[in-house]
Backbone as JSON Lines, residues from 0, in Angstrom:
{"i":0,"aa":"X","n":[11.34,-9.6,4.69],"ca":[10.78,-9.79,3.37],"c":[11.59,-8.95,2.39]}
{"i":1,"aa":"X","n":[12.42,-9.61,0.9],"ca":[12.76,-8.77,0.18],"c":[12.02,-7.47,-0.27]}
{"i":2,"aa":"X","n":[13.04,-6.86,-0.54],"ca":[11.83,-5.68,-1.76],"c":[11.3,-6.01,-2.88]}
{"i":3,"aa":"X","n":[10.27,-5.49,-3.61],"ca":[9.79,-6.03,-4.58],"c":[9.69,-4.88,-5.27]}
{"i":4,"aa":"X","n":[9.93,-4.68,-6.84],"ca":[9.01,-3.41,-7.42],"c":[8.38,-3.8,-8.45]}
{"i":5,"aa":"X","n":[7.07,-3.56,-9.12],"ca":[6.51,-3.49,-10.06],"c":[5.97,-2.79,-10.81]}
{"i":6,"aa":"X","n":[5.12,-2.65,-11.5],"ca":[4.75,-1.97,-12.71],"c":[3.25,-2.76,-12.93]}
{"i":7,"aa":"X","n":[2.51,-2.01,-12.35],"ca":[1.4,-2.27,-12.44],"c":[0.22,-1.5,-13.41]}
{"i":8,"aa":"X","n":[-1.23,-2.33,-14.62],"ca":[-1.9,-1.32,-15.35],"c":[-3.02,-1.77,-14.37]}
{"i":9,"aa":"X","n":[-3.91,-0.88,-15.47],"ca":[-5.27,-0.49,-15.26],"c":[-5.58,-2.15,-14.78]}
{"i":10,"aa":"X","n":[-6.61,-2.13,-14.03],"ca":[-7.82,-3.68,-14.02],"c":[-6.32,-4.39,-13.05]}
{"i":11,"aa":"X","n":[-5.24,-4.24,-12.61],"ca":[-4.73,-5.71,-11.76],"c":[-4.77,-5.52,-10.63]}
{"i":12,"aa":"X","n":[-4.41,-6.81,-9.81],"ca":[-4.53,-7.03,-8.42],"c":[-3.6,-7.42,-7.78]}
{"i":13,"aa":"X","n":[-3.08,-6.63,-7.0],"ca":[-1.46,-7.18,-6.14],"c":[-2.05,-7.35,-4.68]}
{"i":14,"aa":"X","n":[-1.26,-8.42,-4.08],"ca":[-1.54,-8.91,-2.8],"c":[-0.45,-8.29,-2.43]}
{"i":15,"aa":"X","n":[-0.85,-7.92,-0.77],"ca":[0.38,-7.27,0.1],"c":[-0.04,-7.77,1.07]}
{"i":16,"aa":"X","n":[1.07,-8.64,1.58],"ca":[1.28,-9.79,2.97],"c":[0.93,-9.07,4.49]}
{"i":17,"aa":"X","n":[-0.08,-9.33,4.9],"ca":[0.23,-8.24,6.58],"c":[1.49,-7.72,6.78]}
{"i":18,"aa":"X","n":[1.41,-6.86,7.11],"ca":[2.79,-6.15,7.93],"c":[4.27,-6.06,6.51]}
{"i":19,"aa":"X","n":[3.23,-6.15,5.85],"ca":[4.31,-5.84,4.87],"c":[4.89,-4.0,3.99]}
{"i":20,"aa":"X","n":[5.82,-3.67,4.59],"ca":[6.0,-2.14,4.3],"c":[5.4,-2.45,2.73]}
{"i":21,"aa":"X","n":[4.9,-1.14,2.38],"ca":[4.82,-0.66,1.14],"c":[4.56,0.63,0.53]}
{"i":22,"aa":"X","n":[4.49,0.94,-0.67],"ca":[4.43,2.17,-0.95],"c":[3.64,2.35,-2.29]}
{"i":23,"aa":"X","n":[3.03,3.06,-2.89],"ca":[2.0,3.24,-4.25],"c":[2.58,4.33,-4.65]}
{"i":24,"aa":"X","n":[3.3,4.5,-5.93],"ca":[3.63,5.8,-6.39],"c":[2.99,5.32,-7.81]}
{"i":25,"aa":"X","n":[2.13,6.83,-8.3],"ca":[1.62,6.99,-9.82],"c":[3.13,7.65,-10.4]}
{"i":26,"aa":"X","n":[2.9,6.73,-11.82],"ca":[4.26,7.45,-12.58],"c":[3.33,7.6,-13.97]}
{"i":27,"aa":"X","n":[2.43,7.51,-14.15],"ca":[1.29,7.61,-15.17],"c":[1.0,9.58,-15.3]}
{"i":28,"aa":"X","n":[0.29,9.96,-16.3],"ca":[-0.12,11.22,-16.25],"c":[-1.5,11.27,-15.92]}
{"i":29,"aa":"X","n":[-2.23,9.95,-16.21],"ca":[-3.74,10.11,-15.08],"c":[-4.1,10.29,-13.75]}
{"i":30,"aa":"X","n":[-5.19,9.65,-13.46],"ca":[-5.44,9.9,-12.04],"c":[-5.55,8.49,-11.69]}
{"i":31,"aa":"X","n":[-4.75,8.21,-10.88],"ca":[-4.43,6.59,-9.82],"c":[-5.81,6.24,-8.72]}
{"i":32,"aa":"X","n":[-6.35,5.55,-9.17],"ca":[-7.56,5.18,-8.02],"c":[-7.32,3.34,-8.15]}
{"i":33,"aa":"X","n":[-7.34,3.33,-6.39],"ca":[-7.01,1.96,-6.2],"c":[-8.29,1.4,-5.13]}
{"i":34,"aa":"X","n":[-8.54,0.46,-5.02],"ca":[-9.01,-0.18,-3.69],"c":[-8.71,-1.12,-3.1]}
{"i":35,"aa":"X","n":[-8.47,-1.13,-1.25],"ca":[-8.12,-1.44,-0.27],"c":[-9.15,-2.31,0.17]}
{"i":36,"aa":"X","n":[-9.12,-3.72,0.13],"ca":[-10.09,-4.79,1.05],"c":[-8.98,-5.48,2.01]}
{"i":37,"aa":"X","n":[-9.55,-5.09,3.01],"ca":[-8.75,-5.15,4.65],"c":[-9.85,-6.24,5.44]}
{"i":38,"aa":"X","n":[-8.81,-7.32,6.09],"ca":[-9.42,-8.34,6.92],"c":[-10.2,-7.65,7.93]}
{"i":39,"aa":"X","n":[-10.69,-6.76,8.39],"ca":[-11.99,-6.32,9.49],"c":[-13.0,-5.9,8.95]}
{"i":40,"aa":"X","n":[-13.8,-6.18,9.74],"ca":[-15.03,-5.09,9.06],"c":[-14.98,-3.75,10.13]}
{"i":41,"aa":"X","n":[-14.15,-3.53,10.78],"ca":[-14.12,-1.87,11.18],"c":[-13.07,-1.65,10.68]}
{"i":42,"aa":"X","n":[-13.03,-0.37,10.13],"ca":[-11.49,0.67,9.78],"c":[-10.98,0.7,11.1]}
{"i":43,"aa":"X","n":[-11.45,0.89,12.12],"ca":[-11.32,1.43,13.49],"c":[-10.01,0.02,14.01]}
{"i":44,"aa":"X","n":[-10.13,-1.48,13.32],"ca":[-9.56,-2.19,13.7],"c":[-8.1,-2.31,13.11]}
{"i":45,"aa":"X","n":[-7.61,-1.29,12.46],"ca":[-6.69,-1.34,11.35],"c":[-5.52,-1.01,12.57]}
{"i":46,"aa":"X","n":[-4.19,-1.58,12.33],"ca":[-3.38,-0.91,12.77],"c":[-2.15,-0.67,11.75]}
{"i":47,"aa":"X","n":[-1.56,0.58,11.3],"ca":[-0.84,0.84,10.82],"c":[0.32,1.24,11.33]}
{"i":48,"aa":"X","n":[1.42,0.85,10.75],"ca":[2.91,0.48,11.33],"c":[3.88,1.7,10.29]}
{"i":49,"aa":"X","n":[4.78,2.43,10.06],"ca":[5.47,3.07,9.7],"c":[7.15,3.28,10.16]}
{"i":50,"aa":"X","n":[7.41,2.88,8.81],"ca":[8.98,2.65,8.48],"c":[9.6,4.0,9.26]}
{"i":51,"aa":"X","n":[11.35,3.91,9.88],"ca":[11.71,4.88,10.53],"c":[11.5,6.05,9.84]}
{"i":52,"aa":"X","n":[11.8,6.07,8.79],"ca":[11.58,7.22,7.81],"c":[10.59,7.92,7.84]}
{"i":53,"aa":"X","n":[9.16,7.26,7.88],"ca":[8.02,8.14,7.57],"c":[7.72,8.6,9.28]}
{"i":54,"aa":"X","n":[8.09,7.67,10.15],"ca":[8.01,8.5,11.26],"c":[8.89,9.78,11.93]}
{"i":55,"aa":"X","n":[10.04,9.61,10.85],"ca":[10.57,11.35,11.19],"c":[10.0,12.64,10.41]}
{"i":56,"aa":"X","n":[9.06,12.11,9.45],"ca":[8.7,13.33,8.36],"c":[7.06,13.56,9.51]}
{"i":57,"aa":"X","n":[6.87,13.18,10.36],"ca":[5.54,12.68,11.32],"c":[5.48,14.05,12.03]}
């Protein structure tokens, strides 16, 4: 999957494809609050995957 970057405000909604790396950086001077609706109804069913990178900072 290419990279994508955007520029996202207040109130929008971005879709992120399963298994799709990503990353959330605030470049704002507020406070960033987002929410996560995930296909399970357990957290417990989540599996999270991490780029080589974040698994050497691990």
């Amino acid at each position: 999957m290419p990279s994508c970057y955007g520029i996202v405000s207040k109130g929008a909604t971005v879709y992120i494809p399963t298994n799709a790396e990503h990353e959330i950086i605030n470049t704002g001077k507020g406070e960033l609050n987002w929410l996560y609706v995930l296909p399970t109804s357990l957290f417990s069913d989540m599996v999270y995957r991490f780029s080589e990178d974040e698994k050497a900072k691990l």
